[in-house]
SEBADO-715847 format. One record per residue: x negated, y negated, z negated of N, C-alpha, C in turn; residue in three letters. Coordinates in pm, whole numbers, plus 50000, padded with zeros to 5 digits. Layout:
XYZXYZXYZALA/...
This chain:
852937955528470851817964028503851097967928374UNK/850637983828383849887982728244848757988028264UNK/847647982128211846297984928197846047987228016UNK/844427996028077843997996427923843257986027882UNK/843337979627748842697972227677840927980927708UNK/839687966727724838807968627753837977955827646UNK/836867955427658836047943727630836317930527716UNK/836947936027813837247925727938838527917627917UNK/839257922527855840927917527788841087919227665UNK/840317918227573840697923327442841487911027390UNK/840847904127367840897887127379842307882627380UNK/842897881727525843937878827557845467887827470UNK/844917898327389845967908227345845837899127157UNK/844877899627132844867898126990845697885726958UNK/846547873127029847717867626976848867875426953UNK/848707886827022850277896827030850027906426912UNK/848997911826860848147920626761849007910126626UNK/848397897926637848787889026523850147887726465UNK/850987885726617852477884526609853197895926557UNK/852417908226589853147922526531852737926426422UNK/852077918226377851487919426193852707909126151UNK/852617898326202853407887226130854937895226129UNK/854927903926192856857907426232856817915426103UNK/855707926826092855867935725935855687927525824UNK/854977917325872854937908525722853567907525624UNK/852357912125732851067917225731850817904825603UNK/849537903425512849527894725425847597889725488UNK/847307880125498845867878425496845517886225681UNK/845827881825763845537883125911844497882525934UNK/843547885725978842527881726009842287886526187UNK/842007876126233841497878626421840187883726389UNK/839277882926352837937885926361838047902526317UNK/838607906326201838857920026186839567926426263UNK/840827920026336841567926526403841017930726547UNK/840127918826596838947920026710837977931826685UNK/837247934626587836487944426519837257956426510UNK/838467960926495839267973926451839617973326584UNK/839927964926692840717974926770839627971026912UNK/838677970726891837727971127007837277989727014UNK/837597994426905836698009026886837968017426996UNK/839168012427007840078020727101839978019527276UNK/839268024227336839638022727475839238035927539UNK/839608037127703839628046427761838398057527742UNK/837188049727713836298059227671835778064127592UNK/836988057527439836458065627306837818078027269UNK/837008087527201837748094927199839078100227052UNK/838628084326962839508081826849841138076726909UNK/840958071627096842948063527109842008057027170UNK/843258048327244843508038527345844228028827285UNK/844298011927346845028008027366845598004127497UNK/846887998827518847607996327593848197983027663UNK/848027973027732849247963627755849757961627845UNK/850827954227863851797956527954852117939828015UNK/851187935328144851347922128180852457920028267UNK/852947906128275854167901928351853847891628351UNK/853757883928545853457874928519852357869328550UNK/850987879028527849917881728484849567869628359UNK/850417875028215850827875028085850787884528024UNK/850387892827959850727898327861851837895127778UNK/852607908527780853737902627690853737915927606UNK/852967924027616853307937827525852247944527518UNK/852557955027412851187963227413851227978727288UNK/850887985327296851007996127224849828003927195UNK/848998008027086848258013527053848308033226995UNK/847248041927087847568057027059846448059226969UNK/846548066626863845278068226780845728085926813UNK/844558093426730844538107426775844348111126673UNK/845158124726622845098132226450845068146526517UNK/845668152326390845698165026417847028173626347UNK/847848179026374848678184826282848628201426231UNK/848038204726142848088212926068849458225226095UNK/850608217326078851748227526092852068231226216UNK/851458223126314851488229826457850018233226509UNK/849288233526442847878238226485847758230826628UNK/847318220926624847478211026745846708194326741UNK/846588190526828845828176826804847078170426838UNK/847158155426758848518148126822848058135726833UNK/848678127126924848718113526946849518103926876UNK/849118093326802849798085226679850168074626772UNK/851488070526800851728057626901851988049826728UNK/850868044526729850508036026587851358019126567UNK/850788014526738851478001726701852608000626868UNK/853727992226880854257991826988854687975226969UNK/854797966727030855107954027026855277946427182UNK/856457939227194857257933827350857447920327243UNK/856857905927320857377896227264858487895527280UNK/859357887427195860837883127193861677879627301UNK/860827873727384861477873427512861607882027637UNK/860597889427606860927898427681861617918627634UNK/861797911427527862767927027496864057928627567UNK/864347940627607865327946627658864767949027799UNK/864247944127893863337946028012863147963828009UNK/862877974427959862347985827977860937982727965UNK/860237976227910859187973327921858467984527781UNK/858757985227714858287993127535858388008527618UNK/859888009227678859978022627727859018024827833UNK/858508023127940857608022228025856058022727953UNK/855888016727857854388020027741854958032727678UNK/855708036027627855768047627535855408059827660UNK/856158058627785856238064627846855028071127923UNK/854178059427897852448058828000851628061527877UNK/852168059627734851158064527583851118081027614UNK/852698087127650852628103027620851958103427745UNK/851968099427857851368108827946849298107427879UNK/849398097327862847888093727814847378103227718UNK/848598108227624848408120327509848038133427542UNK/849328137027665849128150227786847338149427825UNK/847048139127881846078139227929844768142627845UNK/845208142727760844418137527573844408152427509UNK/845168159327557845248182927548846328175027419UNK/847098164727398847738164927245849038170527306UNK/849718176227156850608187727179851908172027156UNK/852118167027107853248155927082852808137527097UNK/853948129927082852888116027089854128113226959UNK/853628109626854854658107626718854798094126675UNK/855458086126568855318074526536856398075326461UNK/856428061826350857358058426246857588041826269UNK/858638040926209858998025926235859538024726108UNK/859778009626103860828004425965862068007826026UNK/862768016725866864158013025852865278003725920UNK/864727991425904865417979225916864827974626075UNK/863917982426165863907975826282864927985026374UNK/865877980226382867107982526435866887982826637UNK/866557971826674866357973426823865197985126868UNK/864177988126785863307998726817863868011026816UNK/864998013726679865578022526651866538028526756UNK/866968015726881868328022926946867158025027097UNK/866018018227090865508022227207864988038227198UNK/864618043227073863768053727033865248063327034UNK/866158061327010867218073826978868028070727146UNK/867578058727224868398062927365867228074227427UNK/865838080327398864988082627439865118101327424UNK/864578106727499864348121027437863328125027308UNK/863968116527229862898118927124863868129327015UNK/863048132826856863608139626792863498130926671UNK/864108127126580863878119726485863448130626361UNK/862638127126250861898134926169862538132026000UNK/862508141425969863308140925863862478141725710UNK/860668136125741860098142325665860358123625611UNK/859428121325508859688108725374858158110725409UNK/857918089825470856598089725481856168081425341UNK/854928086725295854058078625180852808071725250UNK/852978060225134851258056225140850468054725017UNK/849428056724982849168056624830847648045924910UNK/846878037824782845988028924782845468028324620UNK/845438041324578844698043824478845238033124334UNK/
């Protein structure tokens, strides 16, 4: 079942927040910041949502939409920023079922696309995202930090 992250569940998501830092290899975690950054996303702000996906009534997943804008399509877009299914429960359709409830959330949102990047090397995201109607992007992402 998926509901939106609220003040009412935030709580219960931020071990899974932690675990999907620890998977990129995040350095210096912090719960108290991570509680602070992702309380500003829910149904009634208009920066994104978050997402999770209980089983169980567990949380085992969860996906975060932030909102930009793209220039080359003159358009507002939806950033599916973070996506994370604990280990045990991957392969379920469960990631696909959030991606699936992020775009409609985007539709709903006037955004013209719902976009996202992954690592290279995450291989199971990679075959869920290319079994999907998606388009893969051919642009070279940067990050600069001055």
């Amino acid at each position: 079942m998926i509901e939106s992250v609220s003040k009412n569940n935030l709580e219960e998501v931020l071990p899974l927040i932690r675990s999907y830092q620890e998977f990129y290899k995040i350095n210096n975690i912090s719960d108290s910041k991570n509680k602070k950054f992702f309380e500003q996303f829910n149904e009634e702000s208009s920066k994104g949502c978050q997402f999770i996906y209980r089983e169980n009534d567990q949380i085992v997943a969860f996906a975060t939409v932030y909102f930009s804008y793209a220039s080359s399509i003159v358009s507002k877009v939806a950033v599916l920023n973070d996506l994370f299914t604990i280990p045990d429960c991957r392969g379920k359709g469960i990631a696909r079922k959030l991606i699936n409830h992020c775009w409609h959330y985007a539709q709903n949102n006037d955004s013209a696309r719902l976009q996202w990047v992954t690592a290279p090397e995450n291989s199971a995201a990679k075959r869920l995202y290319d079994s999907m109607n998606t388009n893969q992007s051919h642009w070279d992402f940067y990050t600069y930090s001055g």
